[in-house]
C-alpha positions in Angstrom: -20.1 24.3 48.5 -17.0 22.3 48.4 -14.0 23.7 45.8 -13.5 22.6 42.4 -10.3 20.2 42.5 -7.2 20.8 40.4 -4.2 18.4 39.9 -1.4 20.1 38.9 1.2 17.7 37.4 4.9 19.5 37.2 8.1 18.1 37.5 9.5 21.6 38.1 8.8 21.7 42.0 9.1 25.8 41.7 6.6 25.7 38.5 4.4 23.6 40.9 4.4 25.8 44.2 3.7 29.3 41.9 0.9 27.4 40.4 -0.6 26.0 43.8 -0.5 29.5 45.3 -1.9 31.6 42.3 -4.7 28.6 42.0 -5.2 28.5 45.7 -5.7 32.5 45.4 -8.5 32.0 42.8 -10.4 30.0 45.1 -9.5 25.8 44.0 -8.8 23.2 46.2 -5.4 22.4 45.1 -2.8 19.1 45.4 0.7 18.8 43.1 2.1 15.7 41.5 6.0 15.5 40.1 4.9 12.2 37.9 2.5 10.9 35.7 2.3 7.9 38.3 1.6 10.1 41.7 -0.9 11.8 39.1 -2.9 8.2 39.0 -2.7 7.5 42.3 -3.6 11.1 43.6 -6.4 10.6 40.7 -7.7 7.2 42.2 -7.6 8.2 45.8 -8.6 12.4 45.7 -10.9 12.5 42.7 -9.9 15.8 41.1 -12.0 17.2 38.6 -9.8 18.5 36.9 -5.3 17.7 35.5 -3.3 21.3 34.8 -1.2 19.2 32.6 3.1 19.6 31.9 3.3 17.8 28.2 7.3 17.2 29.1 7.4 15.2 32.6 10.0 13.1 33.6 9.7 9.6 34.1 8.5 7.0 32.9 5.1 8.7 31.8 4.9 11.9 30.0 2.2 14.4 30.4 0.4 13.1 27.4 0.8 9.6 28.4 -0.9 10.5 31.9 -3.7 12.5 30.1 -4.8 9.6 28.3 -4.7 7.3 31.2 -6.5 10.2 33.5 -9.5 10.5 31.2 -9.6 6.9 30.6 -9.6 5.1 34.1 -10.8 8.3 36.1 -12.8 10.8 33.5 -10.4 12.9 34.6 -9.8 15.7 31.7 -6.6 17.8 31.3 -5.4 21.0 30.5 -2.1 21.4 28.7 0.6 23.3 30.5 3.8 23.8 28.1 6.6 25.8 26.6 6.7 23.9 23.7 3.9 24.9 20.9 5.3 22.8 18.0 3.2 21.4 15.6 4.3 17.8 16.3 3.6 18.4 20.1 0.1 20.0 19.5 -0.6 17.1 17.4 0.4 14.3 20.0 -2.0 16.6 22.4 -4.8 16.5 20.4 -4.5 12.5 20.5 -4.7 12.6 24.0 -8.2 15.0 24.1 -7.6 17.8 26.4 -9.9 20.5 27.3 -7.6 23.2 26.9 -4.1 24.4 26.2 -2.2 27.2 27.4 1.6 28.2 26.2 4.3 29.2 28.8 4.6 31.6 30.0 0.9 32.6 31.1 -0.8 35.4 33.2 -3.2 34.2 35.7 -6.0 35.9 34.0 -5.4 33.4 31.1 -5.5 30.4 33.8 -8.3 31.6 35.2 -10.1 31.7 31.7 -8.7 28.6 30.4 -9.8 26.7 33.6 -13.5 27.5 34.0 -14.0 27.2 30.3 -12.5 23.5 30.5 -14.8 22.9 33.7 -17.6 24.2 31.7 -16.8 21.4 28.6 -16.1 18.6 30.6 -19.4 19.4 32.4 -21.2 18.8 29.3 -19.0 16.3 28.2 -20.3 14.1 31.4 -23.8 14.8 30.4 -23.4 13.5 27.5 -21.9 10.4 28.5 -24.5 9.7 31.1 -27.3 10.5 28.6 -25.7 7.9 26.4 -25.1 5.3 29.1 -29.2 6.0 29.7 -30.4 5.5 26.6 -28.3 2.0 26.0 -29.7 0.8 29.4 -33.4 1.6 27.9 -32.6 0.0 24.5 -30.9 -2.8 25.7 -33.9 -3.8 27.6 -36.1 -4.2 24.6 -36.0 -8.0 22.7 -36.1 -6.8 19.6 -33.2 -5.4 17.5 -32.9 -1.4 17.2 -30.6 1.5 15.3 -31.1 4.9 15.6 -28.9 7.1 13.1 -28.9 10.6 12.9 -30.5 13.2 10.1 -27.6 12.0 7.8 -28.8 8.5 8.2 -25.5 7.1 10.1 -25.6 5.5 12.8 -25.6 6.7 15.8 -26.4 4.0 18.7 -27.4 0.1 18.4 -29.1 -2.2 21.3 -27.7 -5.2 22.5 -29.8 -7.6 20.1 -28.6 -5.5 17.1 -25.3 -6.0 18.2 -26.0 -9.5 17.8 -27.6 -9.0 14.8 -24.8 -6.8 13.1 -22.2 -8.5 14.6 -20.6 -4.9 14.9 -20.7 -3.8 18.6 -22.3 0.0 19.2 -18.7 1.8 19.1 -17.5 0.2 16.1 -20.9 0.8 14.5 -21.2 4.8 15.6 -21.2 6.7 12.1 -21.3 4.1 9.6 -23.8 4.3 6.6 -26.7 1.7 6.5 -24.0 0.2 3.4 -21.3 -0.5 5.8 -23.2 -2.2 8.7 -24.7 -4.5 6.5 -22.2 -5.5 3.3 -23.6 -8.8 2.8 -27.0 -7.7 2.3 -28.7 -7.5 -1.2 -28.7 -4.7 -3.0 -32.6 -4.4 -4.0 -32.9 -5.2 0.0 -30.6 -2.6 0.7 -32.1 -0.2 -1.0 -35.4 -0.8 0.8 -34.6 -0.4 3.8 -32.3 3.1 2.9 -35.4 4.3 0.8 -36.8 3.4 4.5 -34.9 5.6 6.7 -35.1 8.2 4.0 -38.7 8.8 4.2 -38.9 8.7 7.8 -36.2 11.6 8.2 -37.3 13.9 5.5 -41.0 13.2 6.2 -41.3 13.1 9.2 -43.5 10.1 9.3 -43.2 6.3 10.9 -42.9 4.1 7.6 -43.7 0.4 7.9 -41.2 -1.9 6.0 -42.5 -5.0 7.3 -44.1 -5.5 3.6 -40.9 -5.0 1.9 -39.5 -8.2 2.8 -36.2 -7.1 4.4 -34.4 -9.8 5.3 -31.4 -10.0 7.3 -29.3 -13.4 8.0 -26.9 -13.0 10.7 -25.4 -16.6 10.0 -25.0 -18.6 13.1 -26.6 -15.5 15.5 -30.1 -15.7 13.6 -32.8 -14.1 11.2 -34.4 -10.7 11.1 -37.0 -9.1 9.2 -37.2 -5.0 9.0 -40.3 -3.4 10.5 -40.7 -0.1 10.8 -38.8 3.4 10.5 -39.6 6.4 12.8 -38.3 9.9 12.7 -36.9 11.2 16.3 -37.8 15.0 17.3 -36.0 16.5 20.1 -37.6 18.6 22.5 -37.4 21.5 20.1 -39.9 19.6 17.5 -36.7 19.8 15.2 -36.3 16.3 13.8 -32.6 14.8 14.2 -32.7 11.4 12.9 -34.5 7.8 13.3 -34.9 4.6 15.0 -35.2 1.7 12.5 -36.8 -1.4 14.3 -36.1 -4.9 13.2 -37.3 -8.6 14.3 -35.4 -11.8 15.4 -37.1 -14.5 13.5 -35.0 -17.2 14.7 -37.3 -18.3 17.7 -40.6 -17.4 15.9 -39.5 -20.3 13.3 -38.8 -22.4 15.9 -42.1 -22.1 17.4 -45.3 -19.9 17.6 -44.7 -17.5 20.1 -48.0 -18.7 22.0 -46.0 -22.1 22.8 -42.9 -20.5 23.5 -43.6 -17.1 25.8 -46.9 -17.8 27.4 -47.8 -21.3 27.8 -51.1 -22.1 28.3 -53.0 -24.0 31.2 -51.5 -27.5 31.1 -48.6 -26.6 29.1 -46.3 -25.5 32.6 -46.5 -23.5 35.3 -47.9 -19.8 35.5 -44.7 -17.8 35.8 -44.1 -15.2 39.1 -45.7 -12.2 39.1 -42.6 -10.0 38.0 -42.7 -6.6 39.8 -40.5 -3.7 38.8 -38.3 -2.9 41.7 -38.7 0.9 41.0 -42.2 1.5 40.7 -43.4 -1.6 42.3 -45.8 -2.4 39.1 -45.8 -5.5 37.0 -43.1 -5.4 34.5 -43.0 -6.0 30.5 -43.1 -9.6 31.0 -46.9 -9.4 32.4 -47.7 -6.8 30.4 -47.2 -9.3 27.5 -49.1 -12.2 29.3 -52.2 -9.7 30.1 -51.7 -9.0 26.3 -51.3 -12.1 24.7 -54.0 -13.4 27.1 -56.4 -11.1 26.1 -55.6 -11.2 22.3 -56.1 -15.1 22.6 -59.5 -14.8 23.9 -60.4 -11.9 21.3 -61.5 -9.6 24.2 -62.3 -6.0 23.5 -59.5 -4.7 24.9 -56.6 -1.8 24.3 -53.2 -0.9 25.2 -52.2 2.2 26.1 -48.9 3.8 25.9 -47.2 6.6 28.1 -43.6 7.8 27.2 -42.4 10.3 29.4 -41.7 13.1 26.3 -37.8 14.2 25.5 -36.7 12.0 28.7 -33.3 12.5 27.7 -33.9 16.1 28.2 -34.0 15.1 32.1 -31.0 13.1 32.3 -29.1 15.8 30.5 -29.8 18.3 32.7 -30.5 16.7 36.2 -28.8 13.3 36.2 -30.1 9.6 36.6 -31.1 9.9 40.2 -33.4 12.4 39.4 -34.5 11.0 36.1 -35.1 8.3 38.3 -37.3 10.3 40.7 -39.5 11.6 37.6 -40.3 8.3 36.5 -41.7 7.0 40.0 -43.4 10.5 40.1 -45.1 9.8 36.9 -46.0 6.3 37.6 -47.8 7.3 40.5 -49.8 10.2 38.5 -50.6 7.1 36.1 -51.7 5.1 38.6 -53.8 7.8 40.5 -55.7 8.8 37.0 -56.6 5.7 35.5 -60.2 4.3 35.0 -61.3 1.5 36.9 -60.5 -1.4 35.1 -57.1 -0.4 33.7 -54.5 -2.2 35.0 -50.5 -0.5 34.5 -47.2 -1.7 33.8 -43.8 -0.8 33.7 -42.7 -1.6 30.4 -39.2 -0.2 30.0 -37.0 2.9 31.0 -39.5 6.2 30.8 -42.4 3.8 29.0 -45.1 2.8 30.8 -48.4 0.4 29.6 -52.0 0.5 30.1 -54.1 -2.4 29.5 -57.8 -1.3 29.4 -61.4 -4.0 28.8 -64.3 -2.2 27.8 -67.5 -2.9 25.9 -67.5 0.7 24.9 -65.5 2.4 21.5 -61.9 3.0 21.1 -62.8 6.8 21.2 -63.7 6.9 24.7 -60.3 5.0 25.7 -58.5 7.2 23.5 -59.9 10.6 25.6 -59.3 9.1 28.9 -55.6 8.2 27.8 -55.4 11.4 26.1 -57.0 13.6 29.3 -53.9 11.6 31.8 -51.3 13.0 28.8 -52.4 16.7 28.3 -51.8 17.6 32.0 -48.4 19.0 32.6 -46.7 17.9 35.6 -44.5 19.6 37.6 -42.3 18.3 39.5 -39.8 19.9 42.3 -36.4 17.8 42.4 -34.5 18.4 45.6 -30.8 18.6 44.0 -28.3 19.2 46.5 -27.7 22.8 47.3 -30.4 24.0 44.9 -33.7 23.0 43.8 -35.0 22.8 40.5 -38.7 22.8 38.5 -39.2 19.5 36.0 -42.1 19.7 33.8 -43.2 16.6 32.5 -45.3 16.1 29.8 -46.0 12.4 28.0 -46.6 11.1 24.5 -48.9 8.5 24.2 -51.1 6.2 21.6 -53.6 3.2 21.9 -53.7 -0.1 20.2 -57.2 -2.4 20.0 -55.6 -5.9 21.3 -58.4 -7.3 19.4 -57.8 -6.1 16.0 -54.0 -6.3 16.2 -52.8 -9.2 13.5 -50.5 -10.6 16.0 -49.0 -10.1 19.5 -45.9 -9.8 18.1 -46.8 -7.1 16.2 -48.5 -4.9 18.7 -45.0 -5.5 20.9 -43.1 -4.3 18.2 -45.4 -1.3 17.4 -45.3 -0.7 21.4 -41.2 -0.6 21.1 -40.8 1.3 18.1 -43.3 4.2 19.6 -41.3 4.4 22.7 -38.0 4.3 21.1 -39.0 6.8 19.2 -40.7 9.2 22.4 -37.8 8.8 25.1 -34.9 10.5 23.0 
């Protein structure tokens, strides 16, 4: 296994060599810069994965200055190396985010502490980013405006479309209140939707606001309507928040959805068979033909839904390529168990779609669906010099096509279940 990588940045070319042969000694791959600008371009064309940091550098750049630019461009995090432990200096560090901070002079035992401990946080600090980049590419693939919020009831993480929506992008929205996100919005209607989210965090329980007549005009960028409020579990069944799940309105009042997303025979051309590149099955978009088709003709018919459970819990620990791996695994266990009859989708990130015509009852669909669920899954990833045991297991529900008001509204109960699952 290849050395971690440290970047020392000193100005003090004695300071630097001490430091390259006590690091060097402790087993690092080590390379010295005298400036914050040799520290970028050492950073852009060696990678380190880690900065020991001097907080007074000469130049043009100072230590902090470099830091910042370091975990910026290159998610390269520092340590703080310095003789000065001011208050004003500590608090110009802090600005800069650095995973540790150690006070000339130091023994080695103390650099040797202080090193594998930042290692260790900027490790889960990348997790955590990734997991987050995940989840936006999942939510951003779904039409329909989302926000999940944590147990407090802020916010947490908005899709693309309630970007658009809110007019507030994702980072600018993280931790505001429902109050703050949407100040034009009427107090009664306010209150609705906060009386909403409240239910669904402290019971536990999806709650449909698509009766309360929330309504949300976004000016030029459209009209929404509320719909539904579901708690998120983690994969420790502790609930840690909610996903509330709106509607645009804008194109539905242009035109019935039938006219607009799947045209009937004479009305335009079939559209191409859309497959997902990962799996190889149909994608969401003929999912919602078969759907729409089948709710047209009032066929007995029912849609399943697979989430694989706590997904995030994958990325976290094993990255996207093998999150990536699980889903393909999965979709071929789908594939492998289901009835004749059934045909399978790819509906979005870990989600996948069943859509089942039968003459018999919903009870019978709902053990089959059920029976491909309960069986756990194990799958060995091959992770570079290790190997490592993923047990999968899947939450799922079924919807009659038949009986649903609207194809709209079975979509939207589709997305808020799988938001709901993946976290």
């Amino acid at each position: 296994m290849r050395p971690v990588r440290l970047l020392v940045v000193e100005d003090e070319a004695l300071v630097a060599m001490h430091l390259e042969t006590c690091l060097e000694g402790l087993g690092y791959e080590v390379r010295s810069a005298s400036s914050g600008e040799e520290a970028l371009e050492l950073a852009e064309s060696w990678s380190p994965q880690l900065a020991l940091m001097d907080i007074r550098l000469a130049g043009a750049k100072d230590g902090i200055a470099t830091a910042v630019e370091l975990r910026e461009r290159f998610h390269v995090p520092s340590v703080f190396l310095t003789a000065y432990a001011d208050q004003e200096t500590i608090r110009r560090a802090k600005n800069a985010e650095p995973v540790g901070y150690l006070v000339k002079p130091f023994r080695e035992r103390e650099l040797h502490a202080t090193i594998e401990v930042a290692l260790r946080r900027s490790l889960i600090e990348r997790r955590l980013r990734e997991r987050e980049q995940w989840h936006s590419a999942i939510l951003d693939t779904l039409r329909d405006p989302i926000i999940l919020t944590d147990a407090t009831g802020r916010v947490s993480m908005l899709n693309r479309a309630a970007e658009r929506m809110t007019g507030c992008s994702a980072s600018q929205a993280r931790r505001l209140l429902l109050a703050d996100l949407f100040p034009t919005l009427e107090a009664s209607q306010l209150a609705r939707l906060k009386e909403g989210l409240r239910r669904a965090i402290w019971e536990g329980a999806a709650v449909d606001l698509s009766a309360d007549s929330v309504w949300i005009s976004a000016g030029g960028r459209g009209n929404y309507s509320a719909e539904a409020a579901m708690p998120m579990v983690d994969e420790a069944g502790v609930l840690n928040g909610a996903v509330l799940l709106f509607r645009d309105r804008t194109e539905a009042e242009r035109a019935p959805a039938s006219e607009t997303m799947f045209p009937e025979a004479g009305q335009g051309a079939t559209p191409a068979l859309a497959l997902d590149p990962q799996t190889g099955l149909p994608g969401r978009v003929e999912a919602e033909r078969v759907i729409a088709e089948a709710h047209r003709q009032g066929s007995r018919a029912f849609v399943g839904v697979f989430v694989i459970d706590h997904f995030k819990t994958i990325v976290q620990r094993y990255g996207f390529t093998a999150a990536e791996e699980v889903i393909l695994f999965f979709s071929v266990h789908l594939a492998q168990g289901l009835a004749a009859g059934s045909q399978l989708f790819r509906w979005t990130g870990p989600a996948f779609v069943t859509v089942t015509e039968r003459l018999d009852s919903p009870e019978r669909i709902r053990r089959e669906m059920a029976g491909l669920a309960a069986v756990k899954l194990e799958k060995v990833l091959q992770l570079k010099a290790r190997t490592a045991l993923v047990v999968i297991s899947a939450a799922w529900e079924v919807y009659p096509i038949y009986s649903s008001a609207s194809v709209e509204h079975l979509v939207r109960q589709i997305d808020a279940f799988a938001a709901a699952h993946c976290w």
